[in-house]
FILOLO-899658 format. One line per field, with one value per residue (C-alpha): residue in one letter; residue number from 1; y, z, x. Coordinates in nm, 2 decimals, decimal comma. Example, Ala and Ser with C-alpha at 12.3 -4.5 7.8 and 13.67 -1.06 7.14 Angstrom:
BEGIN
resn <- [A S]
resi <- [1 2]
Y <- [-0,45 -0,11]
Z <- [0,78 0,71]
X <- [1,23 1,37]
// end
This chain:
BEGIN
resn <- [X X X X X X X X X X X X X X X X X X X X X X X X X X X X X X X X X X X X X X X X X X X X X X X X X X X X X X X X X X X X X X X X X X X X X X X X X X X X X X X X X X X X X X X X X X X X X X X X X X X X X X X X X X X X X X X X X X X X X X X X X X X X X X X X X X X X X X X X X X X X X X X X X X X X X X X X X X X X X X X X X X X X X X X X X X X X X X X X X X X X X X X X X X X X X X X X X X X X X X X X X X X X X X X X X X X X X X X X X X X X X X X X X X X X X X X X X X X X X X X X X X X X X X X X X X X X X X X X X X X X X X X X X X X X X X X X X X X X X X X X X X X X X X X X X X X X X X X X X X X X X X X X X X X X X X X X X X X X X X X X X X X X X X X X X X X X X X X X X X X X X X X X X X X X X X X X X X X X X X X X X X X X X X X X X X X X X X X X X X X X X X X X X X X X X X X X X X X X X X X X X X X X X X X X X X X X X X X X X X X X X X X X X X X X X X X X X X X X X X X X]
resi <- [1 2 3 4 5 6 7 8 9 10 11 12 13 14 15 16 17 18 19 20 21 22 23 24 25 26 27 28 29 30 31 32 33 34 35 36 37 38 39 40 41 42 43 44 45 46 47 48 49 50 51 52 53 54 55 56 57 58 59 60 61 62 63 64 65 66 67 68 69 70 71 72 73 74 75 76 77 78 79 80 81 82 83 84 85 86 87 88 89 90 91 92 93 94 95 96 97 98 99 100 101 102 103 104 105 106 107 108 109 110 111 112 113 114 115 116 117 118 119 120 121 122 123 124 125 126 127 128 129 130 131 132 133 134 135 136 137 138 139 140 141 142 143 144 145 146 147 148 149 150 151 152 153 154 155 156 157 158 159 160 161 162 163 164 165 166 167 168 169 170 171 172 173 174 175 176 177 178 179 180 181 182 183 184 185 186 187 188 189 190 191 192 193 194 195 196 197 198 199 200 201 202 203 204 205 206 207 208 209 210 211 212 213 214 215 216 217 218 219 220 221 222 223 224 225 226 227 228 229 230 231 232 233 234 235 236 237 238 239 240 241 242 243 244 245 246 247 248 249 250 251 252 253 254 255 256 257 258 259 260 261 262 263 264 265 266 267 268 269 270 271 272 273 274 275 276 277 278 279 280 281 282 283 284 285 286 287 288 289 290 291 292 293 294 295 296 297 298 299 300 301 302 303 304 305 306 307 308 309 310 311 312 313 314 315 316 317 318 319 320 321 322 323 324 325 326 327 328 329 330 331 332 333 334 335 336 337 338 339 340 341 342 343 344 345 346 347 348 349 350 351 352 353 354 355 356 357 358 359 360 361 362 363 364 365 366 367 368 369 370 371 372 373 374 375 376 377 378 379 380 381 382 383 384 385 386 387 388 389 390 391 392 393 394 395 396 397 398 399 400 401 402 403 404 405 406 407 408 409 410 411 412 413 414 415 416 417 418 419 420 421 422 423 424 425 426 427 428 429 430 431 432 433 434 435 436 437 438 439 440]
Y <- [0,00 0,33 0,53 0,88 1,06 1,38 1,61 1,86 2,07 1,79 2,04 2,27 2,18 2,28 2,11 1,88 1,57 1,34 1,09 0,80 0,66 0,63 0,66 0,36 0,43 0,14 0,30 0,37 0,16 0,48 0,83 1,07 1,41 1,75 2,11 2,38 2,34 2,39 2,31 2,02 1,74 1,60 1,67 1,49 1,21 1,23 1,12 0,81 0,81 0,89 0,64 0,38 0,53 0,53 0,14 0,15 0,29 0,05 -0,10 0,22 0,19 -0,16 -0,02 0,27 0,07 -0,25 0,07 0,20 -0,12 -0,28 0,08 0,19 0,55 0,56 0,53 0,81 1,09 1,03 1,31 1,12 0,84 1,00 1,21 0,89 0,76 1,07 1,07 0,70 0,63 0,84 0,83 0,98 1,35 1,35 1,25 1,47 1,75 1,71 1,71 1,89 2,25 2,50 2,77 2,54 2,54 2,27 1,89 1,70 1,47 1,17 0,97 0,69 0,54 0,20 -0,09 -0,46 -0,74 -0,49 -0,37 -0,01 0,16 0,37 0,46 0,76 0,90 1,23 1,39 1,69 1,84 1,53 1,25 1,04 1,16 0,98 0,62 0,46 0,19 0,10 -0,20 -0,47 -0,73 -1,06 -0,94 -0,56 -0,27 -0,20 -0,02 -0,19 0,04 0,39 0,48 0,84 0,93 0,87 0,55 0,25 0,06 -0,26 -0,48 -0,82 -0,98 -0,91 -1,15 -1,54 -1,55 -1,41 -1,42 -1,22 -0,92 -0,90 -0,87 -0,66 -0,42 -0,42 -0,29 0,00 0,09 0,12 0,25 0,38 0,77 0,72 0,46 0,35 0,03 -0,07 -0,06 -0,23 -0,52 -0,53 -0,49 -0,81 -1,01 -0,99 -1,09 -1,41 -1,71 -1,64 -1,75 -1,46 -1,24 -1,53 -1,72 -1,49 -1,19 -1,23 -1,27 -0,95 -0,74 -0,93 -0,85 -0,48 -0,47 -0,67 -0,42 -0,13 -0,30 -0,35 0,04 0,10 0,48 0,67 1,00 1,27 1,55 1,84 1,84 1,53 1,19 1,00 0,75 0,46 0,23 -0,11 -0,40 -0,62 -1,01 -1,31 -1,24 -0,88 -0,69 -0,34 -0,30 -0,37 -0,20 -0,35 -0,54 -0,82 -1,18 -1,48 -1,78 -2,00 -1,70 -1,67 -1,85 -1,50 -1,32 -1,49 -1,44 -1,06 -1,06 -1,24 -1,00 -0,65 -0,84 -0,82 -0,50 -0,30 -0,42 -0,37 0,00 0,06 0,01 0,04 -0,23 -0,58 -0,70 -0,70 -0,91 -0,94 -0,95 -1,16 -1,23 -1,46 -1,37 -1,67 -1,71 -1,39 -1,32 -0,95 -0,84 -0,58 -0,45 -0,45 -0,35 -0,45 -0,17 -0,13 0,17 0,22 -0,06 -0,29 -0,45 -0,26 -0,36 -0,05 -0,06 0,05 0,31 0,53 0,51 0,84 0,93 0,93 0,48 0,50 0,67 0,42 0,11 0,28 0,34 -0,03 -0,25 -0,02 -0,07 -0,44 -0,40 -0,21 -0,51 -0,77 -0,59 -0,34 0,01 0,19 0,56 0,76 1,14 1,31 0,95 1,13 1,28 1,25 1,02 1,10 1,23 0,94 0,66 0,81 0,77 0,37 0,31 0,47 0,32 0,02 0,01 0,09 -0,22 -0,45 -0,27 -0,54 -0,31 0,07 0,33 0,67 0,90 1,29 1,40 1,68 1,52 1,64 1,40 1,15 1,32 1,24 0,84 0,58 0,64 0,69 1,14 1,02 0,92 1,24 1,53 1,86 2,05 2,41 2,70 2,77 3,17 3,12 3,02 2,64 2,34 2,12 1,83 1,76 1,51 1,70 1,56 1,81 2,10 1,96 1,64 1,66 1,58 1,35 1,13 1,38 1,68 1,81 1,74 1,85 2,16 2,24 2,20 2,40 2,65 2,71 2,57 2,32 2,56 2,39 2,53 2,81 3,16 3,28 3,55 3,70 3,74 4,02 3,77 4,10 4,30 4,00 4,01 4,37 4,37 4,11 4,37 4,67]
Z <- [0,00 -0,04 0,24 0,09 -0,19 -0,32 -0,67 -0,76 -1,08 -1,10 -1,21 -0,98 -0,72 -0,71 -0,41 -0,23 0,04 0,12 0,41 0,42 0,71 1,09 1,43 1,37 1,00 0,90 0,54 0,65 0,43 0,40 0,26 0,24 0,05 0,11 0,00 -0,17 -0,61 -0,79 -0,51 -0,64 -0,49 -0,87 -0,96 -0,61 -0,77 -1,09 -1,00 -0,94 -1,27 -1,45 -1,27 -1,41 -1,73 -1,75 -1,75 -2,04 -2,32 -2,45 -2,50 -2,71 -2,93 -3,04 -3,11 -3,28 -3,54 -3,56 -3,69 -3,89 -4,07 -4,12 -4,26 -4,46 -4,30 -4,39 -4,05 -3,89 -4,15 -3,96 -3,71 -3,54 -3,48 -3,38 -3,14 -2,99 -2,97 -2,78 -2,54 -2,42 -2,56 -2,47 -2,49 -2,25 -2,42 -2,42 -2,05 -1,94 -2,15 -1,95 -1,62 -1,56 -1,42 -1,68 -1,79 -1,56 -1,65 -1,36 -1,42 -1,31 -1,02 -0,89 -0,59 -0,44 -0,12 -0,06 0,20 0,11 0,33 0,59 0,37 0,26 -0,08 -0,28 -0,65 -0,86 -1,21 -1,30 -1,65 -1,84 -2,11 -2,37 -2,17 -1,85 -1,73 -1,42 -1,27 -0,95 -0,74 -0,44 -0,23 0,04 -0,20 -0,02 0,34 0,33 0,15 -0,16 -0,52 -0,80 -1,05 -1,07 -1,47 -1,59 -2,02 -1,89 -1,66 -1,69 -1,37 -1,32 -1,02 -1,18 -0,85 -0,98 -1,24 -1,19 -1,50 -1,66 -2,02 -1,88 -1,76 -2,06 -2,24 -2,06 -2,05 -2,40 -2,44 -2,17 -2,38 -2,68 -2,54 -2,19 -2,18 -2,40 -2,17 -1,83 -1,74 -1,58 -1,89 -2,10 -1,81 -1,83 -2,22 -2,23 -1,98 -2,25 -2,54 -2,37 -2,18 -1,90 -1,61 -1,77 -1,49 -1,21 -1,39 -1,47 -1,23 -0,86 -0,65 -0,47 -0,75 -0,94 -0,64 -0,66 -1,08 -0,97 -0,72 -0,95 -1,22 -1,02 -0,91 -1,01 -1,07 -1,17 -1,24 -1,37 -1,59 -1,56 -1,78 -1,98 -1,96 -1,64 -1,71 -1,53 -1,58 -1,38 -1,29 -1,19 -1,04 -1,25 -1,04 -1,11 -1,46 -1,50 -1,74 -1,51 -1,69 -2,06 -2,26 -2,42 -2,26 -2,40 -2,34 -2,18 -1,88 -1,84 -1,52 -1,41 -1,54 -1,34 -1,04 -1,09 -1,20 -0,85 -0,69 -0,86 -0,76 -0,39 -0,41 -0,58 -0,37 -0,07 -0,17 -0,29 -0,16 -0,47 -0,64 -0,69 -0,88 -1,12 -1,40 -1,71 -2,06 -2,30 -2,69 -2,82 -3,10 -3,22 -2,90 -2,77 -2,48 -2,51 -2,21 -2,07 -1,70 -1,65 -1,28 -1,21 -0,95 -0,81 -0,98 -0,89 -0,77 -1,04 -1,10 -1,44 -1,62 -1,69 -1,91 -1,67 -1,92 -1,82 -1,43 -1,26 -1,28 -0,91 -0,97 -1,27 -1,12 -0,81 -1,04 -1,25 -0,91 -0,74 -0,92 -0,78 -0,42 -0,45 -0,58 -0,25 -0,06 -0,22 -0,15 -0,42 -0,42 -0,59 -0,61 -0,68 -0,75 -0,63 -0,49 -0,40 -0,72 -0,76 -0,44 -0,13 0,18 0,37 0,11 0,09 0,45 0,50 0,19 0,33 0,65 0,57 0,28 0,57 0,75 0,45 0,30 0,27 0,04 0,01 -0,10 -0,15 -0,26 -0,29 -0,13 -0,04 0,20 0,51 0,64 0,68 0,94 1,16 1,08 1,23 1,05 1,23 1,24 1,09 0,76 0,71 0,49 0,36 0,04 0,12 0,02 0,24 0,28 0,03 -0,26 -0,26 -0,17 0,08 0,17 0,61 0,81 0,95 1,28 1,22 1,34 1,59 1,72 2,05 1,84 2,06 2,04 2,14 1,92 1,63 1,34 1,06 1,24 1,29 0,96 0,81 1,04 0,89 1,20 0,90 0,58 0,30 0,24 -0,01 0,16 0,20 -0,06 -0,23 -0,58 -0,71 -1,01 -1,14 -1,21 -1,38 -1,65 -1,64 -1,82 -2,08 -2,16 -2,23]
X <- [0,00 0,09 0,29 0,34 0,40 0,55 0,46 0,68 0,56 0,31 -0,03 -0,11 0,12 0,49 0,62 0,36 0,38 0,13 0,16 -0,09 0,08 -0,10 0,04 0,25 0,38 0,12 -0,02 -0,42 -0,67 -0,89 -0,82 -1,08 -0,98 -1,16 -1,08 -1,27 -1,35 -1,05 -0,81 -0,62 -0,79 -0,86 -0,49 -0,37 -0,56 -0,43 -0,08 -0,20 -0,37 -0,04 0,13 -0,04 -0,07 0,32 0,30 0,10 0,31 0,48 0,13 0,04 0,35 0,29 -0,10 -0,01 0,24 0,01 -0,22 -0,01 0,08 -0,27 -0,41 -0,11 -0,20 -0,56 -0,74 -0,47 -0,58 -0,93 -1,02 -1,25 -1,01 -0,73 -0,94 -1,03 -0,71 -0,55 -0,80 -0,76 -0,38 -0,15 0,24 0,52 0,52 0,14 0,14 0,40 0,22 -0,10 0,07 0,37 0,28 0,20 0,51 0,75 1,13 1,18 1,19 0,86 0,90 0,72 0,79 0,54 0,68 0,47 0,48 0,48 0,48 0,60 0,87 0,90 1,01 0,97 0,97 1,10 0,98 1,18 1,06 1,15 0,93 0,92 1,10 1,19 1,50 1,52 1,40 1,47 1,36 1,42 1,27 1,43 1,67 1,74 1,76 1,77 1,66 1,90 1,87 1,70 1,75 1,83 1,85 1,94 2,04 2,33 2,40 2,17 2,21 2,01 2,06 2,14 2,01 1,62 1,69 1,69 1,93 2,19 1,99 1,69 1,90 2,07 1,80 1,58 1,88 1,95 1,56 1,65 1,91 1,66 1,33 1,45 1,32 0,99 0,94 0,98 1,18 0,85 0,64 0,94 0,90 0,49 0,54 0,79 0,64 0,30 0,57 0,64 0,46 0,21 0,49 0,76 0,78 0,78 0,97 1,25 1,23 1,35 0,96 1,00 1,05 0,75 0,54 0,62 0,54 0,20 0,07 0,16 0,03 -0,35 -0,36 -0,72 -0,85 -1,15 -1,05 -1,26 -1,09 -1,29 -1,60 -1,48 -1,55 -1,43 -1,11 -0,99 -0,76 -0,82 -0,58 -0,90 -0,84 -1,02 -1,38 -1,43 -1,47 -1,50 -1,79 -2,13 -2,38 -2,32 -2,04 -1,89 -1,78 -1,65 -1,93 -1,67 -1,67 -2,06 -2,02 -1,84 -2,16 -2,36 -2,19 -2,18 -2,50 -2,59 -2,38 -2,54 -2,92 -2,79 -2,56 -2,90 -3,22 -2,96 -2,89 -3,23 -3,56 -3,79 -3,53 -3,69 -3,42 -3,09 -3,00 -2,86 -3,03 -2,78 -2,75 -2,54 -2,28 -2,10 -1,86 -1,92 -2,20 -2,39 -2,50 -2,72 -2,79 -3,20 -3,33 -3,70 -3,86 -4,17 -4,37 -4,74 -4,76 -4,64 -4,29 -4,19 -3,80 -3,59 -3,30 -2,99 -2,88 -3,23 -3,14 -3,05 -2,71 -2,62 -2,73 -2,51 -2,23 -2,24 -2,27 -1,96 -1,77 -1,86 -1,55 -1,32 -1,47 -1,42 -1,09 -1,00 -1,22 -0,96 -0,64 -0,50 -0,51 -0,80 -0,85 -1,21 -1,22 -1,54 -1,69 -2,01 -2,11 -2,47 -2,53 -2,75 -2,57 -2,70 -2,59 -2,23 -2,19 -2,35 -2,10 -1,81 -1,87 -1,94 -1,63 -1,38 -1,47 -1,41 -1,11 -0,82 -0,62 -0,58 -0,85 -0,83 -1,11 -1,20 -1,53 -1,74 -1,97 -1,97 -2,12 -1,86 -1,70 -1,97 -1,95 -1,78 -1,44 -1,13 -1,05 -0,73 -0,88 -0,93 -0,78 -0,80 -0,64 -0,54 -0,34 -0,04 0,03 0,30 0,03 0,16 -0,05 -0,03 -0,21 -0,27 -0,44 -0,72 -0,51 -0,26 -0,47 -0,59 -0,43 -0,67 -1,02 -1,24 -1,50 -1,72 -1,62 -1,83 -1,56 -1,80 -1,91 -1,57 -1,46 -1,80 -1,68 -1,36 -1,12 -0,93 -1,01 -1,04 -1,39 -1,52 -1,48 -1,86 -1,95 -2,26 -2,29 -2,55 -2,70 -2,89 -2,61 -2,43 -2,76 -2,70 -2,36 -2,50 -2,79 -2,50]
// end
């Protein structure tokens, strides 16, 4: 799980920590992010987007040129396409472009300390304006923490102890040598691993450092980028997909359909009263399974089937927002931006609540309800976004102002109050004179 991390130039922020750790340096399983619009809590959750995006690219390359190939250039001239393929494909320069802080002459800098097994380390991603200039990792080796790799343009050091053999460093350090920059050693690693037989990476790569690419690799986000679309990217296990509402599944896995579809009949009729039930409507397509999500509710009376896709969008948005709960509940790391969007008050807080007693893993979410600081979650799960004196960010437990807060104390009054900031400063806006300067 994640310990701390720290942005510099990353967005809005040009020097930022974040500790996730408790009383007892353990990482918490909970994070709940407040701070006033336009803050940075999005941003704060962005890095964890573009960490896992960073994996990706060598993904994108092989896409782009399989493109390429099979179109002889054709499909690229396309607008549409290629506005497609920007939004959900991006490379290094495009990543980097998104990110680093506007009109900045200073490298971008990423650092995510993490705990496994009750080992800490921590890994570095250093970027200028086009391409990785720095990557480090560092994690326990045999019996104590050691370097296993630190690559700059110009030293490539690889710790041959990560490797089982001699063959399998060479190689994967001839690849560094010839993608390194416009692609992280990590993605080269996911991308080969994908080249070769299922058991690559445990077969070939010490099981420490494989356990390190496999939690990175099942970071789960659900990012929302201002008015566009929300993105995530999501390293699901076998029994959860990421598609609930409608989709595509092989027929061999409709056993895994009906279990989700089991699992959305309790998840719905427990979350909703009017909710009879959930299930799936399916067409077959040679090997392929179509499905649909269909809720029954009770509506004057009579049970009545709705199409999912003509729910509200507060159900949507849960529905959307549920695989990366469970992924949480089974042990990685999952991040939601603005979690409450669209929900009740009421149904925020039973989820949150009842999400921190089953949390195995790591979740971290932005929030504006209130509300939760009057649940059963621990004070120390909390956190608020402000703007230091200076005009920087920085990101405290709401402990940290108060490291005295009982049992007893109002936390959400407190905070509505002002005591923590992180809230809109009160103001009055004189809507008639606004139409008044649209009528000159």
């Amino acid at each position: 799980m994640f310990e701390n991390v720290k942005l510099k130039n990353f967005k809005s922020f040009e020097n930022l920590e974040f500790d996730l750790t408790d009383r007892n340096n353990n990482p918490k399983k909970l994070i709940l992010i407040y701070g006033e619009n336009g803050i940075g809590k999005s941003n704060l959750a962005s890095a964890f987007f573009m960490l896992s995006e960073t994996l990706r690219t060598m993904d994108v390359r092989d896409l782009m040129e399989s493109l390429l190939s099979e179109n002889s250039g054709k499909i690229v001239n396309n607008e549409e396409f290629k506005k497609y393929f920007r939004t959900h494909y991006k490379d290094i320069e495009t990543l980097i472009k998104e990110n680093k802080t506007v009109a900045s002459d200073e490298p971008m800098y990423m650092e995510f300390g993490f705990c496994l097994a009750g080992k800490s380390g921590k890994y570095i991603l250093e970027m200028n304006d086009s391409q990785i200039i720095h990557e480090y990792l560092e994690y326990t080796i045999t019996q104590r923490r050691g370097v296993y790799f630190d690559i700059t343009p110009g030293k490539i050091l690889i710790n041959n102890k990560i490797f089982c053999d001699r063959a399998s460093y060479q190689a994967i350090k001839k690849s560094c040598v010839q993608f390194w920059g416009k692609h992280s050693l990590l993605s080269i690693l996911l991308h080969e691993s994908k080249d070769k037989a299922d058991q690559y990476i445990k077969d070939q790569i010490e099981d420490r450092f494989a356990e390190i690419i496999l939690f990175l690799s099942r970071i789960s986000c659900k990012i929302k980028f201002g008015s566009r679309q929300e993105r995530g990217i999501i390293g699901l296990p076998p029994e959860i997909f990421g598609e609930y509402e409608k989709g595509s599944i092989d027929k061999k896995d409709e056993d895994l359909l009906d279990r989700t579809e089991d699992m959305l009949n309790t998840f719905l009729k427990k979350t909703y009263r009017d909710i009879v039930r959930a299930y799936y409507k399916r067409s077959l397509d040679s090997n392929k399974i179509h499905y649909q999500l269909v809720i029954t509710k009770k509506i004057s009376g009579k049970d009545r089937d709705i199409d999912f896709s003509l729910e509200s969008t507060g159900t949507q948005a849960l529905i959307q927002q549920l695989p990366f709960m469970l992924v949480a509940v089974k042990g990685s790391v999952a991040i939601i931006d603005e979690f409450d969007t669209g929900i009740h008050d009421l149904l925020v807080k039973s989820l949150a609540t009842s999400l921190y007693e089953c949390i195995e893993g790591q979740l971290i979410m932005t929030t504006h309800n209130t509300l939760l600081m009057e649940s059963e979650i621990p004070k120390d799960c909390i956190y608020v976004i402000n703007e230091t004196a200076s005009g920087n960010k920085e990101i405290q437990c709401i402990l940290h102002y108060n490291n005295k807060i009982g049992e007893k104390n109002n936390l959400r009054k407190q905070y509505l109050l002002g005591k923590y900031s992180g809230i809109p400063e009160k103001t009055v806006i004189d809507f008639k004179s606004l139409l008044k300067k649209l009528s000159n």
